[in-house]
ZADONU-927240 format. One record per residue (C-alpha): residue in one letter; x, y, z. Coordinates in steps of 0.02 Angstrom, whole numbers, plus 50000, padded with zeros to 5 digits. Layout:
AXYZ/...
END
This chain:
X507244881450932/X506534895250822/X507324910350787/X506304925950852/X506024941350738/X505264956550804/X504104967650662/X503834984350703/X502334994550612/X500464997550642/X499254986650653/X497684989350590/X496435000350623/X496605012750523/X496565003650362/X498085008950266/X499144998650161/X500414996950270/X499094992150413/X498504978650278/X500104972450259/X500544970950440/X499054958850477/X499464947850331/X501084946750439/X500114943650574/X499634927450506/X501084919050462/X501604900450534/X503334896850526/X504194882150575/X505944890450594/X505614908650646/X504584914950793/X503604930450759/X503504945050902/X502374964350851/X502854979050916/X501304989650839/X501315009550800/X499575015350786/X499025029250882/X497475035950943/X497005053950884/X497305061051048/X499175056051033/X499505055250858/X498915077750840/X499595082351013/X501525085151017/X501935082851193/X500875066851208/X501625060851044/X503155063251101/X503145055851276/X502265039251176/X503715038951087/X505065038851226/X504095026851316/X503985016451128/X505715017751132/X506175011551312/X504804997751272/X505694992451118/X507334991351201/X506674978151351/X505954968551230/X507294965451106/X508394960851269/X506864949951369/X506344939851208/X508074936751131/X507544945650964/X508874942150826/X507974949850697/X507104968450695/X506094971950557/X505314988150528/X504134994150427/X504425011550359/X503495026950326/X503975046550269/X503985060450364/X504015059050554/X503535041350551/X505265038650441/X506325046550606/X505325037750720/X505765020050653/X507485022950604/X508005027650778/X507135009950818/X508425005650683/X509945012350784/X509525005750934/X509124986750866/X510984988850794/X511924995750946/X511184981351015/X511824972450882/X510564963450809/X510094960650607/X508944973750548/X507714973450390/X506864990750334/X505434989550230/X505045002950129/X503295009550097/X503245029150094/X502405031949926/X503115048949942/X504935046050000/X505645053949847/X504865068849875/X505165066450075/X507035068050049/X507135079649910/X506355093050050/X507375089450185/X508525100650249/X509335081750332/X509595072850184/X511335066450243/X510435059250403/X509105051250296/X510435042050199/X511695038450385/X509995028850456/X509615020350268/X511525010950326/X510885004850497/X509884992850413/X510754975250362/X509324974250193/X508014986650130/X506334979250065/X505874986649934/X504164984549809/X504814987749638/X506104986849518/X505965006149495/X506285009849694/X507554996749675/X508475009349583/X507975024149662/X508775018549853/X510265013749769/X510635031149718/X510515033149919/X511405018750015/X512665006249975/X511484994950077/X510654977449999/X509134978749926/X507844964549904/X506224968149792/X504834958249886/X503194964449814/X501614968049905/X500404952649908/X498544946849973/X497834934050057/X496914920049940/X494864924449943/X493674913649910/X492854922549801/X491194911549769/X490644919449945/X490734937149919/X489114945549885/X488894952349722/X487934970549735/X486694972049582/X486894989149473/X485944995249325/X487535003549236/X488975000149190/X489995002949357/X491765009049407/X492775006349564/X494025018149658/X494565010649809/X495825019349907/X495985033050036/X495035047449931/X496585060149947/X497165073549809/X498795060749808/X497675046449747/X496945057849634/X495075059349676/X495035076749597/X495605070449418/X494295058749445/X492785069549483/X493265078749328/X493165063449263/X491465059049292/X490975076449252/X491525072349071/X491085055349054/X489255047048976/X487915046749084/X487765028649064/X489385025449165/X489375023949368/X490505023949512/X490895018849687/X492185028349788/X492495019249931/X493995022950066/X494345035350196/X493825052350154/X495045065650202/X494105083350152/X492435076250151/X491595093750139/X492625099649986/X492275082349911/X490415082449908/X490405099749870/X491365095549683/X490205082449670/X488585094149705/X489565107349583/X489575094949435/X488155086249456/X488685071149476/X488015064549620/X486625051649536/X488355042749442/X489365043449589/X489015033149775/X490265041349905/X490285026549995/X491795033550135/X492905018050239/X492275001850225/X493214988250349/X493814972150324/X493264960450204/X491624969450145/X492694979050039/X492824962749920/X490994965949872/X491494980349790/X492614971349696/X491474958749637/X490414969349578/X491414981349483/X491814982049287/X493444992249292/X494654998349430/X495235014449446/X496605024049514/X497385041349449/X498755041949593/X500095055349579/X501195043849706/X501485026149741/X502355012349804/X501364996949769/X499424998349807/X498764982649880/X496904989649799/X497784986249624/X498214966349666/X496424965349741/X495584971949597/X496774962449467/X496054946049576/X494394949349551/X494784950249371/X494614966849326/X495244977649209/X496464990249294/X496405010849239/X498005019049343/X499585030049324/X501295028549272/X502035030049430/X503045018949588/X502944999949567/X501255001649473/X501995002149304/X502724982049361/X500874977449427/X499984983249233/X500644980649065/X499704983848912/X499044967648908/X497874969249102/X497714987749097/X498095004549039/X499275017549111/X499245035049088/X500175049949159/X499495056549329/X498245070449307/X497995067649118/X496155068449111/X495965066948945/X497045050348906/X495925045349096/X494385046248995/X494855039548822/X495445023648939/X493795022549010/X492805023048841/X493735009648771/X493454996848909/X491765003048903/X491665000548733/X492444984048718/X491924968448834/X493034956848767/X494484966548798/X493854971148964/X493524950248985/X495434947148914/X496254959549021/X495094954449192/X495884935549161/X497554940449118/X497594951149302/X496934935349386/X498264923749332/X499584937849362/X499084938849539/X498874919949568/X500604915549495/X501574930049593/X500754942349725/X499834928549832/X500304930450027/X501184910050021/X502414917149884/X502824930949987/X503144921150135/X504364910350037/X505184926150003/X505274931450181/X505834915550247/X507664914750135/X507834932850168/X507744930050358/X508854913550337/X510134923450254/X510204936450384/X510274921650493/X511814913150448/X512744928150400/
END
C-alpha cells in the first residue's frame, strides 16, 4: 500500500514560483507514495478583506484537520511563504504534529531574512521552524542561514523544470538584438534598475518584459519619461507555456533582483541556452558561475550595463555560456532529479 503525503501550498493561478512549483508536484507518479493537495490560493475578494480572510482560514484549518484524520496522511508537507502566509502554514505545522504526523517545510520566502529581522516575534518564528521534522531548502547559502535559526535538519533540494521540447516552441522574429526579463515586474525584481538600464543602453539593443505588473501606471510612465518605449515591449502576464516563446527567442536573460530564493525564470532561461545577467543574491549565485553568466551586485547599474555590452559584443561568448547553462540544467535542475530527491527524503521520514 502506498504511503499518503499531504502538500499544502497554492496552486496555480496566479503564476508565482511557488504556484509553478506546486503543479510540477502535481504531476508526479510514484509507486510508493500517494499524493493528496490541500491548495492556498485565494480569490481577491478573500485574500484583501480581513474578516473573510480570516474566516477562510479557520475553515482551512478545520478542513486540514479532517483530512489528515479521513485520508490517513503520514506525511504533511508545506510549502512556505513570509509574512502572513509564513503564520498561516506553520500553524498547519502544529496541528499536523499534535497529530503526530512527519512534517516537511519548504522554504521559499525570497524575503525571509528580512521577514524575521522585523518581527517583533522572532522567538515564535524560530518555536514553529522546530515543528517541522526537515526544512527544504534551495541553496547552500539558505542552508546556512536557517541553521543560525533551528537545530532542525535541513535538506538542499533545488528548484527544477519540467523537460520542454523545445523544437515546438515558436520562435518570435526581431530585428535587434533582444533581451528578456521574465518575472513579476516588482521594485524587488528590480525593474527600476532596469529601465535605467535601457535608458543608458545603445539603441540597437531591445527588450521584452514579460510577468505580472504590479504598478503598471508608474511603470509606463518611466518608460514614457525615458523614452524608451520603441526598445522596450511591456508585454504584462503571459500563462502557461507561451512564456517559452520568449525564451526562444531571446539573446540574453535578465534579472537585477534585490531578493531571492531560487527563480525558476533563471533554470528556464539557462535551458533555452541563454546567457544569464542577474545579482549576487539567495541561491542565484549556485545557479551562475562565471562560466554561464555574470553576477553583479543588486542595483549596480553601471556593472548591469558593462554586462550587457559584453554579451552584446561577443557572440561566442554569449554561444559558450548559452551551452554551458543547458548542460547545467539537464544534468541537475530537471523535475526527474528532483523527484529522486523527494522520494529518499520521504523514505527517510518514513522509516524513522
Amino acid at each position: 500500500m502506498k504511503r499518503k503525503i499531504l502538500i499544502i501550498g497554492p496552486l496555480p493561478p496566479p503564476t508565482g514560483g511557488m504556484e509553478t512549483i506546486m503543479e510540477e508536484f502535481t504531476k508526479i507518479h510514484s509507486n510508493k507514495y500517494k499524493l493528496y493537495f490541500f491548495n492556498m490560493s485565494k480569490n481577491k475578494l478573500i485574500k484583501h478583506n480581513i474578516i473573510f480572510n480570516s474566516i477562510n482560514y479557520l475553515y482551512r484549518l478545520v478542513k486540514l484537520f479532517f483530512i489528515i484524520i479521513k485520508n490517513k496522511i503520514e506525511i504533511v508537507h508545506i510549502h512556505m511563504s513570509t509574512h502572513a502566509g509564513y503564520w498561516q502554514n506553520a500553524l498547519f505545522g502544529f496541528v499536523a504534529k499534535k497529530l503526530n504526523r512527519k512534517v516537511v517545510y519548504h522554504m521559499h520566502g525570497a524575503e525571509f531574512k528580512e521577514f524575521y529581522l522585523e518581527n517583533k516575534y522572532k522567538i515564535w518564528i524560530r518555536e514553529f521552524l522546530r515543528y517541522a521534522d526537515i526544512i527544504i531548502v534551495l541553496s547552500k547559502k539558505w542552508e546556512q542561514y536557517y541553521s543560525t535559526l533551528t537545530n532542525t535538519d535541513i535538506v538542499i533540494m533545488e528548484n527544477f523544470i519540467e523537460p520542454i521540447e523545445k523544437s515546438k516552441i515558436r520562435k518570435i522574429k526581431h530585428k535587434y538584438f533582444n533581451i528578456l526579463y521574465l518575472a513579476r515586474v516588482c521594485k524587488r525584481k528590480g525593474i527600476y534598475d532596469l529601465l535605467k538600464v535601457i535608458k543608458e543602453t545603445p539603441r540597437y539593443i531591445h527588450y521584452s518584459i514579460v510577468g505580472p505588473i504590479e504598478d503598471k501606471e508608474a511603470v509606463k510612465k518611466i518608460i514614457q519619461q525615458y523614452n524608451i518605449s520603441n526598445r522596450c515591449i511591456l508585454k504584462g502576464e503571459v500563462i502557461g507555456k507561451k512564456k517559452y516563446e520568449y525564451y526562444k527567442s531571446s539573446d540574453l536573460f535578465i534579472l537585477p533582483t534585490y531578493a531571492e530564493g531560487v527563480p525558476i525564470s533563471i533554470i528556464e532561461a539557462m535551458y533555452f541556452g541563454l546567457p544569464i545577467i542577474s545579482t549576487k543574491v539567495g541561491g542565484i549565485p549556485d545557479l551562475v558561475k562565471p562560466n554561464n553568466g555574470i553576477l553583479v551586485p543588486p542595483g549596480n547599474i553601471r556593472k548591469i550595463k558593462k554586462a550587457i555590452l559584453k554579451y552584446y559584443s561577443s557572440k561566442t561568448l554569449r554561444k559558450l555560456h548559452g551551452r554551458n547553462n543547458i548542460i547545467k540544467v539537464t544534468q541537475h535542475y530537471l523535475f526527474r532529479d528532483f523527484q529522486n530527491k523527494l522520494e529518499k527524503l520521504y523514505d527517510k521520514l518514513s522509516n524513522e
